[in-house]
Structures are given as C-alpha cells and as structure tokens.
ZADRENLUM-689849 format. One record per residue (C-alpha): z negated, y negated, x; residue number from 1. Coordinates in nm, 2 decimals, always signed. Each point is the difference from the previous one (the first is absolute). Layout:
BEGIN
((Z Y X) NUM)
...
***
This chain:
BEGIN
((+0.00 +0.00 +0.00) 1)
((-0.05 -0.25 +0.28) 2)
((+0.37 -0.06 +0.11) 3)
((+0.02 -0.12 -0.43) 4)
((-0.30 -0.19 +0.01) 5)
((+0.12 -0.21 +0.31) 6)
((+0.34 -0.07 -0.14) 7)
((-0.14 -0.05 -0.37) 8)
((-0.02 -0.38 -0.08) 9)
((-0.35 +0.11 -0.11) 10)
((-0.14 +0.30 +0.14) 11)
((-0.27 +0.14 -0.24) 12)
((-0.22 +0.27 +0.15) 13)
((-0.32 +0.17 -0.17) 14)
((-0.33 -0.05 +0.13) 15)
((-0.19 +0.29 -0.06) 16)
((+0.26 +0.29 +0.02) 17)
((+0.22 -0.20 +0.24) 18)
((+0.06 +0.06 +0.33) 19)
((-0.09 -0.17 +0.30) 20)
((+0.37 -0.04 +0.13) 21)
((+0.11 -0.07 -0.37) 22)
((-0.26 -0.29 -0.04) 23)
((+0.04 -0.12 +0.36) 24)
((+0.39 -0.06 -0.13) 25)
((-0.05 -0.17 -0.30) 26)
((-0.10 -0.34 -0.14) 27)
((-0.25 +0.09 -0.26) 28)
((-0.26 +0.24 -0.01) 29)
((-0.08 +0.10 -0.39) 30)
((-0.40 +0.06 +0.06) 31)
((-0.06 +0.19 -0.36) 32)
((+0.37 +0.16 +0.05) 33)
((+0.09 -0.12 -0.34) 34)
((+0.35 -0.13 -0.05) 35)
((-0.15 -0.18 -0.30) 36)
((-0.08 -0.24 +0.23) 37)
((+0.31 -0.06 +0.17) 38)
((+0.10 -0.13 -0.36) 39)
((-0.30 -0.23 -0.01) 40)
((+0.03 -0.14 +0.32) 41)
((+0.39 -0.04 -0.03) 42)
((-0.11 -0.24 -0.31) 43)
((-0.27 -0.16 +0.13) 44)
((+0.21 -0.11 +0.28) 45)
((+0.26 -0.13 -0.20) 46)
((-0.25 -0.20 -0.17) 47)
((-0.14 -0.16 +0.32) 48)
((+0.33 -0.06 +0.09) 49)
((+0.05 -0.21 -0.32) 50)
((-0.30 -0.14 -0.02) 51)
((+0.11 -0.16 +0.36) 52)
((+0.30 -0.15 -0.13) 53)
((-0.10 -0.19 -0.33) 54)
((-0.25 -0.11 +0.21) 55)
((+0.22 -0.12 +0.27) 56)
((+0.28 -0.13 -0.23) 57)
((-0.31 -0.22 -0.20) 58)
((-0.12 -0.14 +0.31) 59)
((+0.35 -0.05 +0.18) 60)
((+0.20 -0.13 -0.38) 61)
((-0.33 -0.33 -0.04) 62)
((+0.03 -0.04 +0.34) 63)
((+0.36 -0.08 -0.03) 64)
((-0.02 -0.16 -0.31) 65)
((-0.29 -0.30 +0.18) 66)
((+0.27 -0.01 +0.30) 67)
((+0.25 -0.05 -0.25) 68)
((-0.16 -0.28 -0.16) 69)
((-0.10 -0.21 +0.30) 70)
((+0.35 +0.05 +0.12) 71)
((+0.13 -0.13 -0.32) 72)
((-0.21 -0.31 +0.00) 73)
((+0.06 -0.04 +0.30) 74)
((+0.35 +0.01 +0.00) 75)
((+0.03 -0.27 -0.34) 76)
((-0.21 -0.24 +0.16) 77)
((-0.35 +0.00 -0.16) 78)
((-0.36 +0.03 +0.09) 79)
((-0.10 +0.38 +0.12) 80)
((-0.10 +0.15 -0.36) 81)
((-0.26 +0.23 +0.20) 82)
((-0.30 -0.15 +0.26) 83)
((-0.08 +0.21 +0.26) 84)
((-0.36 +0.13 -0.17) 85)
((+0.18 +0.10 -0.30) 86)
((+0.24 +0.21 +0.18) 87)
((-0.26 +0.20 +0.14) 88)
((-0.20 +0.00 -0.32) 89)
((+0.32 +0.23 -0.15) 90)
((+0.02 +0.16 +0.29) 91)
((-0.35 +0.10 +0.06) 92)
((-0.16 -0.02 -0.32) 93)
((+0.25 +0.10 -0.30) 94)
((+0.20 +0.26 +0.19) 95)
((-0.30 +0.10 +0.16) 96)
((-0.15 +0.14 -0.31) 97)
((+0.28 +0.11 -0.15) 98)
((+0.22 +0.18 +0.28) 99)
((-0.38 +0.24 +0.08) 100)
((+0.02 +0.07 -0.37) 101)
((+0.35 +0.21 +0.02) 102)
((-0.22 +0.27 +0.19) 103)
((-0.10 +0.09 -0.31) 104)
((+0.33 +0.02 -0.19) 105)
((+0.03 +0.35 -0.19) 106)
((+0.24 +0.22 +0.11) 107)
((+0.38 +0.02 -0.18) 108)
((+0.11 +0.28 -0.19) 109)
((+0.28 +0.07 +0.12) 110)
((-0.11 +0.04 +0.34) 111)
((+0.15 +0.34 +0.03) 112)
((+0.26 -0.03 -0.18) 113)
((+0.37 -0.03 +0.19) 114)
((+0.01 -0.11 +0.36) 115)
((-0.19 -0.23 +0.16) 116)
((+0.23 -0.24 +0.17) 117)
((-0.18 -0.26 +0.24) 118)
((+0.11 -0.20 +0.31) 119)
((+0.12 +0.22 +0.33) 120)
((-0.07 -0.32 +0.18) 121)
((-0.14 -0.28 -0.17) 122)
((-0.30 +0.00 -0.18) 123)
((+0.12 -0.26 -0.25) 124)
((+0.36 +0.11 -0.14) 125)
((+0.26 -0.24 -0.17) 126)
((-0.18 +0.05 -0.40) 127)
((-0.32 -0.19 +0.20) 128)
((+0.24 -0.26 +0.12) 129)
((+0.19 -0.07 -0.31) 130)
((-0.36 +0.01 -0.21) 131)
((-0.15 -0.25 +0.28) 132)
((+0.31 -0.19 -0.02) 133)
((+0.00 -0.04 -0.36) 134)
((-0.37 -0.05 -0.05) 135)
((+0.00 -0.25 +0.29) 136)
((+0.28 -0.21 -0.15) 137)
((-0.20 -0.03 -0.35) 138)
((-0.31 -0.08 +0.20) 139)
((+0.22 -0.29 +0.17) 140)
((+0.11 -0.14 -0.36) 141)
((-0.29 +0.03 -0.19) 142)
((-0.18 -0.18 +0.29) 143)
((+0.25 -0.27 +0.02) 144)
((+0.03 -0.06 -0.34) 145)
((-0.37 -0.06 -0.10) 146)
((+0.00 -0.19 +0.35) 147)
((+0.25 -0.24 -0.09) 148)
((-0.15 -0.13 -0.31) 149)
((-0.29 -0.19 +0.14) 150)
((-0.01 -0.01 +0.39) 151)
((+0.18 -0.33 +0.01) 152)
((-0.26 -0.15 -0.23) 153)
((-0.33 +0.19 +0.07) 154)
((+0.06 +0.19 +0.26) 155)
((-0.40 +0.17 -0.02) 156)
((+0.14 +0.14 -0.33) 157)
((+0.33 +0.14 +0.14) 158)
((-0.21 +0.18 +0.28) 159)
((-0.20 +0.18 -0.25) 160)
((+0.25 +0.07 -0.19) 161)
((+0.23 +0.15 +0.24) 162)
((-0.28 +0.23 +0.14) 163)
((-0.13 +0.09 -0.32) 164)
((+0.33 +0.13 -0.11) 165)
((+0.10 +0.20 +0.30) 166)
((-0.35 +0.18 -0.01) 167)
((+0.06 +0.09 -0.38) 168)
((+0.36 +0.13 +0.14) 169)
((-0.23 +0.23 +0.25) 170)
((-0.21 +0.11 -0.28) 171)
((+0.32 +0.10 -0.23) 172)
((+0.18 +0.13 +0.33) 173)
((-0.28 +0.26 +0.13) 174)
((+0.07 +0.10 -0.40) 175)
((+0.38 +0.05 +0.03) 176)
((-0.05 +0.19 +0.30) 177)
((-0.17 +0.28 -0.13) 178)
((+0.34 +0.18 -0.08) 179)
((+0.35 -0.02 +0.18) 180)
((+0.16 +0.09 -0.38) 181)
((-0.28 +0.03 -0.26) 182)
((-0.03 -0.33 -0.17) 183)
((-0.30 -0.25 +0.01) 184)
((-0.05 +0.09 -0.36) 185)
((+0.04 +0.35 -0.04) 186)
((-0.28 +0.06 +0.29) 187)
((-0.38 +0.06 -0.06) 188)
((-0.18 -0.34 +0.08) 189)
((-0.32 +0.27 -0.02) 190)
((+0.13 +0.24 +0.26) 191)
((-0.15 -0.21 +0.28) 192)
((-0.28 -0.18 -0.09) 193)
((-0.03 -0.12 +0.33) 194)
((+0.32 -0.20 +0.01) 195)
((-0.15 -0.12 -0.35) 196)
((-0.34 -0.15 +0.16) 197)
((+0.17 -0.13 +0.30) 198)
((+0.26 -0.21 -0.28) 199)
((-0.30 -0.13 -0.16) 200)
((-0.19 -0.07 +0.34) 201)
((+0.27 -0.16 +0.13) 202)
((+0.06 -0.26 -0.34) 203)
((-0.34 -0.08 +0.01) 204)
((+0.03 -0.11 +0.37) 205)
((+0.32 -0.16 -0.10) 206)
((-0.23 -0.16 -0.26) 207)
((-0.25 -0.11 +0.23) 208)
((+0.26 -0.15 +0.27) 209)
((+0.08 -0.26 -0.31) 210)
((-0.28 -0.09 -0.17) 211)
((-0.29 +0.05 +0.26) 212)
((-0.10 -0.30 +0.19) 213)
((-0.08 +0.16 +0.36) 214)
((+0.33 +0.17 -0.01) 215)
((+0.20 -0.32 -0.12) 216)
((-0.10 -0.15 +0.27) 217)
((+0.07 +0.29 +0.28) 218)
((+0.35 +0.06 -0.17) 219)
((+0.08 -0.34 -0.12) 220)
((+0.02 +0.07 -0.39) 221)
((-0.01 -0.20 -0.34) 222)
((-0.13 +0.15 -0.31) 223)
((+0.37 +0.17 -0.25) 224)
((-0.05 -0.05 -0.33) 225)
((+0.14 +0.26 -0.29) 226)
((+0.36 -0.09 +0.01) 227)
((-0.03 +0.00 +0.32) 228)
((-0.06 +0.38 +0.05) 229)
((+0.20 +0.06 -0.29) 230)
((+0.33 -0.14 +0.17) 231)
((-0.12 +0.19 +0.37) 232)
((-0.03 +0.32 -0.18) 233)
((+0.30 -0.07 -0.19) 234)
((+0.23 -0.08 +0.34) 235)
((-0.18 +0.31 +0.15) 236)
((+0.10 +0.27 -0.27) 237)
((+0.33 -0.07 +0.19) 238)
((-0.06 +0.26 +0.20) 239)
((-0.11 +0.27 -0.25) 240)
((+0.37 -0.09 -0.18) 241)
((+0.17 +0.07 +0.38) 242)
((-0.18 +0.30 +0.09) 243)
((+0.06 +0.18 -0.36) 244)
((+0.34 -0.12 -0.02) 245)
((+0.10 +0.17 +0.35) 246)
((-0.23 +0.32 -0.08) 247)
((+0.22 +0.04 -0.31) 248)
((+0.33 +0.01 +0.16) 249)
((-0.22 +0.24 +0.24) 250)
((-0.03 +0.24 -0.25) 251)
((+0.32 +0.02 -0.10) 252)
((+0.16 +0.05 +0.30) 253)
((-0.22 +0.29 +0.07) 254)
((+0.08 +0.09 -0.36) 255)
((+0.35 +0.08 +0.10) 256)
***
C-alpha cells in the first residue's frame, strides 16, 4: 500500500490496524480507524475553508469601499469625508466585532454535495473580486451622496454622516456575506446569534460615537436627527440591492 499512499493526493492510512510503513507514507493517520471520519473532517475543512473567505472578502470589500470614498472625494475636490479617528473606529471597532463573529457561522448544507472548487493559487478568486468590486463601488456612492448634501454648509454634519453610513454598509455587508448565492433574506438571521449581538453591539457604539459627548469630542461628531438616519440607512440599503441583484444572476448561471 505504500507506493499508493505516496502517489495519492491524500494518503489515508489506519491507525490502529495500519502498518508502520503504511502510516510512515501517508498524510493522515485515522486514530479510531473509522472512515466516518474522513467524511467529517473532509466537511469540517470545507467549512473552515469558507468561513476564511467570507471573512476575508468582508474585511477586504469595506476596506475598499472607505479607499473608494476618500479617492472619490478626493478626486472632485471636497473636504476628506472621513478624519483619521473615524477610519480607524471602522476599522478597529465595527469590523472588529463583526469579522470574529463569522467564526461562529453554521455550516452549509450543501457542503458535500458536488465538487468543491476553490483557488489553486490565490486565496481570494475572481467571485471575491467582482463582490468586493461591486460592494466597494456602492459604498463609494452612498458615501458620496449623503456627503454631498451638507459638507459645503456644515461640514461637522457631513463628517457624521459619511461615517455613519459606511459603518451601517459594514453592518449590512458582514450580512450579505454569509452566502456566495443564498439571498440576504432567505437565510436564518438566528443561525448565528453571535453575528446578531455583534450587529447590535456595534449600533450601539455607532450610537454612542454620535450622541455621546466624550466620543464627540475624540471623533469630531454632531448629534443626527431622525431623518437624518432615515436617509443614511436609506443610501446604505444600496448595497443590499447590489449584492442580491448579482447573487441572482449567480444562481441562474449555476442553474444552467
């Protein structure tokens, strides 16, 4: 068996009735000699493996969608719609919660099911640079937009709104994740509860950032009224209407 355990992609050998030769040759050892748990393992992997990518592609699509942003302002001529503490108040802060929380995503169905195609090379394959692409760009406009309606007349406001719009973009983002195909709708908000307490963690920092004196004054905020989270969360369902419109045309291509 040990010249077909070396030239195996995978050599399997049994632990307890294996022998030495046949274990020195393969990869894995099955302790209990179960091939059970081949199965297991072969899923749990795959689920690692996923887990790693939404969480890559929600940290690397709201990273593109602030450099986006800044670019864009930068490139019509206005004030930077982001200070430097607020970027790193989305970066540390709202991802932070919400990027551990994936860790406790549940495992897909379908997991077995069909091949199991993933990147020879790159980690991050061309569907997590068209989603990062897409969910940037609606980042950018959204941020713009609500920008562009104050900053030339109170620019305090403008600040606050721009950052509390991309951070409720993060917070519906870390939600369109959860499935390459599976729409927003159609998936268990209940499945990870952990993903739910980080959302609500993280909008009660949000809330804190605005109305909260001590953090006004670190991150240079003014106090939104109604209307004015109404119209952010409004701009910011932008990229809910992106992300379901491409996983549609996702499903029926793998439809045919």
């Amino acid at each position: 068996d040990a010249p077909s355990l070396v030239a195996a992609g995978l050599g399997v050998a049994m632990g307890k009735i294996g022998t030495s030769v046949a274990k020195e040759a393969s990869d894995i050892i099955l302790l209990d000699d179960n091939f059970g748990t081949i199965v297991v393992a072969v899923e749990e992997g795959r689920h690692i493996y996923q887990t790693i990518k939404k969480t890559i592609l929600y940290l690397f699509s709201t990273s593109v969608g602030e450099v986006m942003a800044i670019f864009g302002s930068i490139i019509l001529g206005w004030p930077l719609l982001l200070l430097p503490a607020q970027i790193i108040w989305l970066n540390l802060v709202t991802d932070g919660f919400l990027d551990i929380s994936f860790a406790w995503e549940p495992k897909s169905k379908d997991l077995l099911k069909g091949s199991f195609e993933h990147s020879k090379k790159y980690f991050i394959d061309k569907t997590m640079v068209i989603r990062s692409i897409l969910m940037g760009s609606s980042m950018m406009i959204s941020t713009l937009f609500v920008f562009s309606l104050s900053f030339q007349d109170n620019l305090p406001k403008a600040l606050t709104m721009s950052l509390t719009t991309l951070a409720i973009m993060q917070w519906f983002n870390a939600w369109n994740v959860r499935s390459e195909k599976e729409s927003i709708f159609r998936t268990n908000p209940l499945s990870n509860k952990a993903l739910l307490g980080a959302t609500f963690i993280v909008i009660m920092l949000q809330l804190a950032v605005v109305y909260w004196q001590p953090l006004q004054t670190l991150f240079q905020t003014v106090p939104l009224t109604l209307s004015d989270w109404s119209l952010a969360i409004g701009v910011s369902l932008l990229i809910i209407v992106v992300e379901e419109i491409r996983k549609f045309f996702h499903r029926l291509q793998v439809k045919k």
